[in-house]
C-alpha positions in Angstrom: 91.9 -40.7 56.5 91.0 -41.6 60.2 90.9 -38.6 63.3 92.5 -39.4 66.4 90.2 -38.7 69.3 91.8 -37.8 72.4 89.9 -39.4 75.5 90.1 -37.8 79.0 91.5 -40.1 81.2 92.1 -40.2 85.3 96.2 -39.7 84.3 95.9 -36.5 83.5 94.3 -35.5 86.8 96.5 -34.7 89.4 94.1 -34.9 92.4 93.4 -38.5 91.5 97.0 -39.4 90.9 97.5 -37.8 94.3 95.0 -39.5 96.1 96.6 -43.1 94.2 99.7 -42.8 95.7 98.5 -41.8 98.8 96.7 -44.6 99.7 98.7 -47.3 97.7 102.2 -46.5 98.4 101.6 -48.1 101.8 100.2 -50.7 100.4 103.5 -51.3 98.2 105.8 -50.8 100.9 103.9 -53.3 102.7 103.7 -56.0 100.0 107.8 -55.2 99.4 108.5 -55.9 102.9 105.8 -59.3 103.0 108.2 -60.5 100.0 111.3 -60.2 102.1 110.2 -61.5 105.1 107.9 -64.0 103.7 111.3 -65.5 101.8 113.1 -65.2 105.2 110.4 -67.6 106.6 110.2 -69.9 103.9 114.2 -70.8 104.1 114.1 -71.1 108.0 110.6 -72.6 108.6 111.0 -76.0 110.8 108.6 -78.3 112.0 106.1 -81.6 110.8 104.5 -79.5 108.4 107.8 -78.1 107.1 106.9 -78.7 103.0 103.3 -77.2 103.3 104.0 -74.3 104.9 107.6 -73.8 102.8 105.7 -74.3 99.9 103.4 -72.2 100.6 105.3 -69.1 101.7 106.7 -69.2 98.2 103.4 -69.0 96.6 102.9 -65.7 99.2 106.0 -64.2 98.5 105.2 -64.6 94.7 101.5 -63.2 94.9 103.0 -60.6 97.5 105.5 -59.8 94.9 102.7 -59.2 91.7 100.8 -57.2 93.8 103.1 -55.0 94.8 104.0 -54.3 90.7 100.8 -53.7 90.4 99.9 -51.2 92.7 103.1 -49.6 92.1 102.3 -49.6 88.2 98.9 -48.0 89.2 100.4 -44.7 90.8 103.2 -44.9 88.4 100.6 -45.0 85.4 98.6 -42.1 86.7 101.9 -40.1 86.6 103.7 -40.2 90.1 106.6 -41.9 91.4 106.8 -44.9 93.6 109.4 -44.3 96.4 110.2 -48.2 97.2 113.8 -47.9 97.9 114.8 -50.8 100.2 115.4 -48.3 103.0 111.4 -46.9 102.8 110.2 -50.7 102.7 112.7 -51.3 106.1 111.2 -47.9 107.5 107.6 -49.5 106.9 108.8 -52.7 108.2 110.0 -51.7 111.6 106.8 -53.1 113.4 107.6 -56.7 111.8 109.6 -59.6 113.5 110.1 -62.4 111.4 113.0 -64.2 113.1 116.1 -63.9 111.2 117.2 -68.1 112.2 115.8 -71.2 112.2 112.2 -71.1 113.8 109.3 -73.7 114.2 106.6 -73.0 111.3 103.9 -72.1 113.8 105.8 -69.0 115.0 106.8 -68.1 111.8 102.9 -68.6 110.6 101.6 -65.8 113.4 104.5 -63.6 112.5 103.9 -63.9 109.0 100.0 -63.1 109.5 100.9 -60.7 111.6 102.7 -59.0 108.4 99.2 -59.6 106.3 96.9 -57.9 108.9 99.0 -55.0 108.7 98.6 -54.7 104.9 95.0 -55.8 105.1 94.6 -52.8 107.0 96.6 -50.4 104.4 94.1 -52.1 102.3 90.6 -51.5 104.1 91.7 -47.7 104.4 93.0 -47.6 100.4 89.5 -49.1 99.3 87.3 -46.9 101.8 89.4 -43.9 100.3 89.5 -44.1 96.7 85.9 -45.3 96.2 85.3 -41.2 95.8 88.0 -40.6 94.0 88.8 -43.2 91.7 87.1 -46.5 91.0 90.2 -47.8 89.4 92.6 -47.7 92.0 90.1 -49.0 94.2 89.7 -51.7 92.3 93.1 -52.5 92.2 93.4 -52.4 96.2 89.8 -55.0 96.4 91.6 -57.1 94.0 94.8 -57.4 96.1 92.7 -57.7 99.5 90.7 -60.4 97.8 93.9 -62.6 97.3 95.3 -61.6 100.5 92.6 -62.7 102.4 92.7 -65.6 100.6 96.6 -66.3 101.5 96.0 -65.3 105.0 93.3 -67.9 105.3 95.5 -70.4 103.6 98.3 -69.9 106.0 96.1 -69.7 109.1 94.8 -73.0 108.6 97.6 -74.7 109.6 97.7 -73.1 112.9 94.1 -72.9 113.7 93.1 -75.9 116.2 
């Protein structure tokens, strides 16, 4: 007959699982609110480059989307809730303008970027703050800044001269 070994893990510490959600829950709320507004530009976008950038903002909005389950996942495996309640993501939001018509795909680019930076700075602070505390949910937060840098650059491309 086999023992069972119980391994100490970073779940059942409540300062980590504090300092998680503390530094990814605005990263969430961010991501939630990138999905939304990353969907409203992709059905209103207009211009030359119309398909690029449509397409594109769907492949955002997807990535946006996994990476806020993710880091949600994170604080929800290490034993805290997730507040991510439409109204919290529009009370994150507030400082965002994607248009809510029709808008040329350049404008809708810088807004959209705009959205990013924010997140990107969530992000710096999130990785700057867990790399005491714990390694895993720091990785988690490099891992999403890593593919939102990469989106970012993907998007500003097409408006860069």
């Amino acid at each position: 007959m086999s023992k069972t070994h119980t391994i100490s893990t970073t779940a059942s510490d409540p300062t980590v699982a504090a300092a998680a959600a503390q530094f990814l829950s605005p990263v969430v709320l961010g991501l939630q609110a990138l999905t939304i507004n990353g969907k409203q530009a992709h059905w209103h976008v207009r211009g030359s480059n119309f398909v690029g950038v449509h397409e594109l903002l769907d492949t955002i909005v997807a990535h946006a989307g996994d990476w806020a389950d993710t880091a949600a996942e994170r604080i929800v495996a290490l034993g805290l809730p997730i507040d991510a309640r439409v109204q919290t993501v529009a009370a994150k939001a507030k400082a965002t303008e994607v248009p809510a018509g029709f808008t040329r795909s350049d404008e809708l680019i810088r807004d959209v970027i705009a959205d990013i930076d924010a997140i990107l700075v969530d992000l710096k602070t999130a990785i700057d703050g867990l790399g005491e505390v714990d390694v895993t949910s720091q990785d988690v937060a490099i891992e999403i800044m890593r593919g939102l840098d990469k989106d970012r650059w993907f998007l500003f491309a097409h408006v860069s001269e």
